[in-house]
C-alpha positions in Angstrom: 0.0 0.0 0.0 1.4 3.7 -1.0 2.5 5.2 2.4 0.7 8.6 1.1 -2.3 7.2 0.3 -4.6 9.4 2.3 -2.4 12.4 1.0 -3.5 11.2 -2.2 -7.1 11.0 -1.6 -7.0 14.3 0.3 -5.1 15.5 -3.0 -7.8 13.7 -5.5 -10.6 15.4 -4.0 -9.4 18.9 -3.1 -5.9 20.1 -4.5 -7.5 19.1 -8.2 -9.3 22.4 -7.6 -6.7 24.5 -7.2 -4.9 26.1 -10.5 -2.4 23.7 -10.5 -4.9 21.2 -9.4 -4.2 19.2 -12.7 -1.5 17.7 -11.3 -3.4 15.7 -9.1 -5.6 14.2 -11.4 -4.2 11.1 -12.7 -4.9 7.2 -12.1 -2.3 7.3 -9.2 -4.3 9.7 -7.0 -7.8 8.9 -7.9 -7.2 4.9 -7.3 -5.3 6.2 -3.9 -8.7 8.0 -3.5 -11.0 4.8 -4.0 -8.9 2.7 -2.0 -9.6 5.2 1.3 -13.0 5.4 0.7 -13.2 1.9 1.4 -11.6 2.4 4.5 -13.2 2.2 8.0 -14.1 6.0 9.3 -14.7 7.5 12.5 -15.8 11.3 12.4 -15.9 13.5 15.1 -18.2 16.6 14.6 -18.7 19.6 16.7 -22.3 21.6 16.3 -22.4 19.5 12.7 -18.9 20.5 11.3 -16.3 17.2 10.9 -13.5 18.5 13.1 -11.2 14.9 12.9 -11.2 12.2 11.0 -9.9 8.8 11.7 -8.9 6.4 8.8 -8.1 2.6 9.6 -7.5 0.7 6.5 -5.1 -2.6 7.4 -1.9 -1.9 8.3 -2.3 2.3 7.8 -4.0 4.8 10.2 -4.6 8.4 9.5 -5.6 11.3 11.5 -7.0 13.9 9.3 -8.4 17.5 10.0 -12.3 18.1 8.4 -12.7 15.0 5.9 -9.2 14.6 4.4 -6.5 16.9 5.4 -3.6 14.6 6.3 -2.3 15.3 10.0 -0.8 12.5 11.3 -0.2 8.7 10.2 1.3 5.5 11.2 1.7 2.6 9.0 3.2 -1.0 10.4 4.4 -3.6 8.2 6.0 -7.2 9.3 9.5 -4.9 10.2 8.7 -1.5 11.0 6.5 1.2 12.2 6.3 4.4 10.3 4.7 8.1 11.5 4.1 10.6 9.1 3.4 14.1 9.3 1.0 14.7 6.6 3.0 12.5 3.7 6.4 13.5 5.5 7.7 10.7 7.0 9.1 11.6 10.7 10.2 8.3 12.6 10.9 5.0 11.7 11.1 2.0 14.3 12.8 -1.2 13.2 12.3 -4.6 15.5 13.0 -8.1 14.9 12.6 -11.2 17.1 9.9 -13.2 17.6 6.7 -11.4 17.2 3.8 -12.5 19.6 0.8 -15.0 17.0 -2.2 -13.5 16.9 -5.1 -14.4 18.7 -8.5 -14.7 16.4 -11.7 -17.0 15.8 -10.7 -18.2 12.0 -13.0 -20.4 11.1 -11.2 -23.7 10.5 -14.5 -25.8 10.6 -14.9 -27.1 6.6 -17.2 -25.7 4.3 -19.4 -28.3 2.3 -18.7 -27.1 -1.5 -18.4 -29.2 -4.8 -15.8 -27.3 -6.1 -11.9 -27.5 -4.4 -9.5 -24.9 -4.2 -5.9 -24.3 -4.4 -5.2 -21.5 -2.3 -2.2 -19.7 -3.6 -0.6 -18.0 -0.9 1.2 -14.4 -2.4 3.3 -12.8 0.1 3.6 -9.4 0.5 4.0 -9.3 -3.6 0.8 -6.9 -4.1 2.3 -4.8 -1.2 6.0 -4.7 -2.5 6.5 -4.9 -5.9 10.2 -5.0 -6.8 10.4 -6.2 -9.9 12.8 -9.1 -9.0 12.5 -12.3 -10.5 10.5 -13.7 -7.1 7.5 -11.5 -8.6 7.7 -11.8 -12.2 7.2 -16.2 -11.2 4.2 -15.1 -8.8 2.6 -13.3 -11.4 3.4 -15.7 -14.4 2.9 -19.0 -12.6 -0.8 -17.8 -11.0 -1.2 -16.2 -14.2 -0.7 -19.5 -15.9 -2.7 -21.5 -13.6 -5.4 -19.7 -13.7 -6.1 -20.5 -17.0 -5.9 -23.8 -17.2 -7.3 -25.7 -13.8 -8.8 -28.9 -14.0 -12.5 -29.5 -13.8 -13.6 -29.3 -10.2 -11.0 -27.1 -9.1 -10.5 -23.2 -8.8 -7.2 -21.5 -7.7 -7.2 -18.7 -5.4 -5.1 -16.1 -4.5 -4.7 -15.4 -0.8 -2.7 -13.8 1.7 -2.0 -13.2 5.6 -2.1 -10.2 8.1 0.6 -9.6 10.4 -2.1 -8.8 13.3 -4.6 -11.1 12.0 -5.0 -15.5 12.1 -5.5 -16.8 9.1 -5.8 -15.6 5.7 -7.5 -13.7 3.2 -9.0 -13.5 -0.5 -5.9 -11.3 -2.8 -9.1 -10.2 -5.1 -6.4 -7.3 -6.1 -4.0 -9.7 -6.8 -6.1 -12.1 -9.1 -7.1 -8.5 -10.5 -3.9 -7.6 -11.4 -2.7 -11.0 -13.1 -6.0 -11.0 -15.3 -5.5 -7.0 -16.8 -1.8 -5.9 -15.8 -3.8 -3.4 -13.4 -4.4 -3.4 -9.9 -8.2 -2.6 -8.9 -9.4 -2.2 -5.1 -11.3 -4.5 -3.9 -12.3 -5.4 -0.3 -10.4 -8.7 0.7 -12.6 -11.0 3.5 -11.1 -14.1 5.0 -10.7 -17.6 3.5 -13.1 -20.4 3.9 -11.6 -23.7 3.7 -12.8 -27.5 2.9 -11.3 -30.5 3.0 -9.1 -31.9 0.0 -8.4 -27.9 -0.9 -4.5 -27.2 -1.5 -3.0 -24.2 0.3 0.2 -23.8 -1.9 2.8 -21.4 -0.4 5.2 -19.5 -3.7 6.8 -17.2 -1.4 9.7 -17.4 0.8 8.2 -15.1 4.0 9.8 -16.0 6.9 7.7 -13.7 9.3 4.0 -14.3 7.9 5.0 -18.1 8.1 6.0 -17.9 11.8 2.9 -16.1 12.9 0.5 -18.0 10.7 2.1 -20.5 11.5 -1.0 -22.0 13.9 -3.4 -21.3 11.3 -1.4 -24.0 9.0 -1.4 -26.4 11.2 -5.1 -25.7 11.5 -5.5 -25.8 8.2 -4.0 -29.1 7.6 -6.0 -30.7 10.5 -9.0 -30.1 8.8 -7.8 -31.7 5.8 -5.9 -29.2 3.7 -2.6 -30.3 2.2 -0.2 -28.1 2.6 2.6 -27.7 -0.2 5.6 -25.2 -0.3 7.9 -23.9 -3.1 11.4 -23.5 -2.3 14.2 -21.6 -4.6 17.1 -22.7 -2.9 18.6 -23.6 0.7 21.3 -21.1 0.0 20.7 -19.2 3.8 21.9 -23.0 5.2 24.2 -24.6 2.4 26.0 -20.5 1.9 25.5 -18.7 5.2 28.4 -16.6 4.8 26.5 -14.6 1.9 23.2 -14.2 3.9 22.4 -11.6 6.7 22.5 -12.9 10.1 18.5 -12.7 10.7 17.8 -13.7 6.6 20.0 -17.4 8.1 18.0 -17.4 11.1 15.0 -17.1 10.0 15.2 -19.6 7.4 16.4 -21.8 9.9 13.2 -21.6 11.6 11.3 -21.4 8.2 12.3 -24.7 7.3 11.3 -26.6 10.0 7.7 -25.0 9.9 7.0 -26.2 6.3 8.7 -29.7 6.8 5.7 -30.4 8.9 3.5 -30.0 6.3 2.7 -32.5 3.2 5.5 -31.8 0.7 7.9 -29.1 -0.7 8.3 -28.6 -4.8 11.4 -27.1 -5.5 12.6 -25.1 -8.6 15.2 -27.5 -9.6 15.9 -31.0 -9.1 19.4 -29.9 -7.5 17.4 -28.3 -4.6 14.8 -31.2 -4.1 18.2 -33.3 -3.7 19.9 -30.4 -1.7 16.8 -30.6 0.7 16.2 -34.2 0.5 19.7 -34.6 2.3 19.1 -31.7 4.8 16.0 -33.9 5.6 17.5 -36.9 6.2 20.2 -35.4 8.4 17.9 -32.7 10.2 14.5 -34.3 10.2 13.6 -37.3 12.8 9.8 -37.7 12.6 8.6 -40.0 10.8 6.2 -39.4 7.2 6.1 -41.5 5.1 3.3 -39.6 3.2 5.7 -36.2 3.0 6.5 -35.7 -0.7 9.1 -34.2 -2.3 9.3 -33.4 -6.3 10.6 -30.1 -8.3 9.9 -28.2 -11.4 11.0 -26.0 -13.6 10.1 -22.4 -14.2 8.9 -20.5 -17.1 11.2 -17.9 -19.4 9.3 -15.2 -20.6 10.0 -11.7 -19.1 7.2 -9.9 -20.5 4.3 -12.5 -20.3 2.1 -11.3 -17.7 1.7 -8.1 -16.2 4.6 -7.0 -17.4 5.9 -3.4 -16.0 6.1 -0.7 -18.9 7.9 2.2 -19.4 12.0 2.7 -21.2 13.5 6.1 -19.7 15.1 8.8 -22.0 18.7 7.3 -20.7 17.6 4.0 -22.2 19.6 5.6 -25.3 22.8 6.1 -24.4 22.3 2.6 -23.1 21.5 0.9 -26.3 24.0 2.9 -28.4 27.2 1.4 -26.3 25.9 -2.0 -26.6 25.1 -1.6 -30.3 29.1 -0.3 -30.3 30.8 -3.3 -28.7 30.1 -6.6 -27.5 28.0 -6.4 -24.5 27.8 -9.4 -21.6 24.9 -9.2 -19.4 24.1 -10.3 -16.0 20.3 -10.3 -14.6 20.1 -10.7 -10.9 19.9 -8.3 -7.5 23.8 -7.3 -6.8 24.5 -9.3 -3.7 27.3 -11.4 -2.7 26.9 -14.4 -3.8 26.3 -13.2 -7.7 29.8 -13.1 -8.2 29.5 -9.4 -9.4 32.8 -8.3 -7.4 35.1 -11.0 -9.2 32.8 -10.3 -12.6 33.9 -6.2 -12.4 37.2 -7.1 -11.1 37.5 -9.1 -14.5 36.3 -6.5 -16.5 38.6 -4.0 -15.3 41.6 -6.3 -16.3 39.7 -6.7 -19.8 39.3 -3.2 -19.9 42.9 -2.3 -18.9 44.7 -4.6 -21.9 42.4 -2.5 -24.0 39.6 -5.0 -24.6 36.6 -3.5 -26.4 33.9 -4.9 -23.7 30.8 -3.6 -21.9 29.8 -4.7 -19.0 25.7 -4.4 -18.5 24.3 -5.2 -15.1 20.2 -5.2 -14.4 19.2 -5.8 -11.0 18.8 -3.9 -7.3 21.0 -3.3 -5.1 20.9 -6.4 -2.6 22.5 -6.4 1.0 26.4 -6.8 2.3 27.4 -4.8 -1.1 27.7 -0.9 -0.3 31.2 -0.7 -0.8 30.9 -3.0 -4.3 27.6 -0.4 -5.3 30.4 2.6 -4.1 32.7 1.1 -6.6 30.3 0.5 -9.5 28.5 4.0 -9.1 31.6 5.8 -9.0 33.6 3.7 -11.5 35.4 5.8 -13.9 34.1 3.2 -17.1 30.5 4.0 -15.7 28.4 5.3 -18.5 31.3 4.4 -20.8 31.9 0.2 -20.7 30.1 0.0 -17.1 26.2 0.3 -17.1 24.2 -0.8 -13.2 20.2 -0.5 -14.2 18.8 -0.9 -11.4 14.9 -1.4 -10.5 14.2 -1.4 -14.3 10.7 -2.2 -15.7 10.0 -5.3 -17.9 9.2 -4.2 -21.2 13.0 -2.3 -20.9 14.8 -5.5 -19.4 13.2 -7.4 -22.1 14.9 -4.9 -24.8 18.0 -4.9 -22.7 18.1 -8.6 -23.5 17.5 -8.2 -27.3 20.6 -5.7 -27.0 23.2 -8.3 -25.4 25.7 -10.1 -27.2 25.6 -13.0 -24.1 24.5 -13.1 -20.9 26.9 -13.8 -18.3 26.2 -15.6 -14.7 29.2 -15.9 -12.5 26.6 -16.9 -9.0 28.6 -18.9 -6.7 25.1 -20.4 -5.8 22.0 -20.5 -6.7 18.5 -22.4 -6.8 17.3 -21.9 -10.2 18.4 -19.1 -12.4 15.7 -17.3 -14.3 18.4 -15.4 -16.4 19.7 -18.8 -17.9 16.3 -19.3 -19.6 15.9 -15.6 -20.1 18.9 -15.3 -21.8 18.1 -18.9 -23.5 14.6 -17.8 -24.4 15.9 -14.7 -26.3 18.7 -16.5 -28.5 21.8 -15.6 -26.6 24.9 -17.2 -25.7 25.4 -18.5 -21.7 29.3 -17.9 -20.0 28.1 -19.2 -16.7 29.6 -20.6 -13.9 29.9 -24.6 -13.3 27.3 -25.1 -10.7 25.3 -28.6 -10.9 22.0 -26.5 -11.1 23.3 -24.8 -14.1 24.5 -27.9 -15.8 21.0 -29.2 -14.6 19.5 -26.5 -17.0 21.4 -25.4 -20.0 23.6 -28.9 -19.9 26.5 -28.5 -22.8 24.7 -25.8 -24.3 26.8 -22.7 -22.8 30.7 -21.8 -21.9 31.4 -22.7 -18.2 34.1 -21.5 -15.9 35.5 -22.4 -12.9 37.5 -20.6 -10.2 36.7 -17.6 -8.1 39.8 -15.6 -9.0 39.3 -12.4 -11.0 42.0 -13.6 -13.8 39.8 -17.1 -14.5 37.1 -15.4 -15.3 38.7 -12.6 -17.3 40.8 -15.4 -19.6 37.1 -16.9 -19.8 35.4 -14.1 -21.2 38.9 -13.4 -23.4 38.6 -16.3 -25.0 35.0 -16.2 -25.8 35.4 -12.7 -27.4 37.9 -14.5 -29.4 35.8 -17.2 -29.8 33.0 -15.2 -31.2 35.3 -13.5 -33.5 36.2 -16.6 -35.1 32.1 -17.3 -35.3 32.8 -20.6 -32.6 30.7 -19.6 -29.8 28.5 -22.6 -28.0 25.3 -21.6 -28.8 22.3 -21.7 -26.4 20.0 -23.1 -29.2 19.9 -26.3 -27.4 18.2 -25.4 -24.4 14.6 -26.1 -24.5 13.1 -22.7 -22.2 9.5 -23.8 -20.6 6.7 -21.1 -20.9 4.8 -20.3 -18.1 2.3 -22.6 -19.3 5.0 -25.2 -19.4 6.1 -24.5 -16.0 2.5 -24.4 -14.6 1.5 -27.6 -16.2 4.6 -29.2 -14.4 4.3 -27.6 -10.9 0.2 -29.1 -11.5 1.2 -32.7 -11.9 3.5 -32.3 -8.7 0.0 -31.9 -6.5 -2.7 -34.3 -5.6 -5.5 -33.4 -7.2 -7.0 -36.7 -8.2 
């Protein structure tokens, strides 16, 4: 939810007026506007004026003066609080720990109903959209689904409150998916029955944890319970992970193993977590499954962000100039990018012709890596960092490589392999099993963690592609969503 929504709906209704009042006119404001109506009001009046207003809508409350004038507002979220002074943002309180569950009535009694449901548990995607490759699957795969359930069943997006048990209908969601535009729509709590799916796509540590006693609700009354997992990277490479990202997996995992069965994106992490099973787990369940699938390729495919900014230029014109190698992922540690840059900058140093194009946000444990790449002298020249781009621009920034380079010292999946597969382009990646798993002898693999290993790699290729010798990535087969979804389907029991 926009912090300044009710600045918006205050600006919707009254600034329009003003001269300038144009400003405030567009879809932005107006659906801020709608989405406040629908909020719950108390007024206070003196001798029939409004004096106050308070807004609660979820997470946000506002204090307004007459019917809309923002004064004050708070807005809580799974990690923070927030207080505003009209849409100026005053404090902000961090915590972490163990948050107390909370305490409700959900009705976990079964419904009687002919038709089943999968409920497809979202996250906080509708909240946070970061265009990272966690959402783009979300939308594609429910996207997907949707369109091609069996008879008898109906999939439904849901979600959970931080201060409420249970879940609820993510009509905005489902919204969203169908038109590429996100309507307002009250949400009201799940009813369940027994033999529905609750399937879990997200990796939230916190919503699982406090919901945590609704599941196991859930699943008493006769709801199978199925999670998704990317990777065990938090437990197999903790040094790249944040101390409470390592801990709450930790804790994470242990919920879902409870449950009926996991579906992993590869068939390297259904055997990664098949062994932390066996040397972690102790109860005994026989009926627990375990299976994996693989996800779709198409950036674009549903709602897809829009919108190339004048910059994009520049952009296109330097990799039109020179070979251009590409790597898609958030800049963290584990993505390799420090020993990538430190390989370019030798490249760049013997006078290779080479850009180096990176696409994703800035992740944690990297400020002094962003330092270096926002202040790199080749930045804007042979060094490009778009970060937080929107689809339809990634998608042309793909068209624009000459390969796409992926130098992750782990990972679960890798949506860029299939990306870059899916748009014609040559693979240099690095020799992981997962990647071999994927794009088999179908791309250029390296080995070592040393910047001069990969820099004689990506020398050689150049070379390589001069002489008209480069592997090709023609062999790889990338799924569509549709292909993905009709795989992750066959992994659940819906007979």
């Amino acid at each position: 939810m926009d912090k300044n929504l009710f600045f918006r709906n205050f600006a919707y209704h009254h600034l329009q007026r003003l001269p300038f009042g144009s400003f405030f006119s567009g879809n932005a404001w107006r659906e801020a506007a709608e989405e406040a109506e629908q909020a719950f009001i108390r007024r206070l009046f003196i001798c029939g004026v409004p004096i106050l207003t308070l807004r609660e809508l979820d997470d946000l409350v506002s204090i307004e003066l007459g019917k809309g004038l923002p004064l004050l507002a708070v807005k809580r979220s799974n990690s923070k609080v927030c207080g505003y002074i009209g849409f100026l943002e005053i404090f902000k309180l961090r915590y972490k720990g163990v948050q107390p569950l909370p305490q409700g009535n959900m009705n976990i009694t079964p419904v009687l109903r002919r038709t089943r449901k999968i409920f497809f548990d979202v996250g906080r995607v509708p909240e946070n959209d970061t265009k990272s490759g966690i959402t783009r699957t979300t939308f594609s795969l429910f996207s997907a689904l949707n369109q091609m359930m069996p008879q008898g069943w109906e999939i439904c997006p849901v979600y959970s409150k931080q201060s409420s048990f249970g879940y609820y209908y993510a009509n905005s969601f489902s919204d969203r998916s169908d038109s590429g535009k996100q309507t307002l729509i009250c949400d009201c709590p799940i009813e369940i029955a027994k033999g529905d799916i609750f399937l879990s796509v997200i990796t939230d540590f916190e919503a699982t944890a406090i919901q945590k006693n609704a599941l196991r609700a859930m699943k008493q009354a006769g709801v199978r319970l199925f999670t998704i997992i990317y990777d065990l990277i938090p437990l197999t490479h903790s040094q790249y992970c944040p101390q409470d990202i390592v801990e709450g997996y930790q804790k994470w995992i242990h919920v879902i193993s409870e449950f009926n069965g996991v579906i992993a994106d590869s068939k390297s992490v259904a055997d990664e977590y098949r062994l932390w099973r066996l040397e972690n787990w102790n109860k005994k369940d026989d009926d627990f499954s375990i299976s994996w699938f693989h996800l779709g390729s198409e950036v674009e495919k549903v709602a897809g962000s829009s919108g190339i900014p004048e910059e994009a230029g520049q952009v296109f014109s330097a990799m039109s100039a020179r070979p251009s190698l590409l790597e898609v992922s958030t800049v963290e540690p584990r993505k390799g990018y420090g020993q990538a840059l430190a390989a370019f900058e030798r490249l760049w140093a013997k006078g290779v012709d080479v850009n180096f194009v990176i696409v994703g946000r800035k992740g944690w444990k990297i400020d002094a890596l962003a330092k270096r790449l926002d202040e790199h002298p080749e930045n804007g020249k042979h060094l490009f960092w778009l970060k937080g781009i929107s689809d339809e621009y990634l998608n042309k920034v793909y068209d624009a490589a000459t390969c796409v380079l992926f130098p992750s010292e782990a990972e679960g999946f890798g949506l860029a392999v299939v990306e870059g597969a899916r748009h014609g382009k040559p693979l240099i990646l690095r020799d992981l099993p997962v990647f071999r798993e994927i794009a088999g002898e179908n791309a250029t693999y390296f080995q070592g963690i040393e910047p001069q290993e990969l820099a004689n790699c990506i020398e050689q290729w150049l070379k390589n592609k001069e002489n008209g010798c480069v592997i090709p990535s023609t062999g790889i087969n990338p799924l569509t969503w549709e292909d993905s979804a009709n795989m992750l389907l066959s992994r659940l029991p819906l007979g």
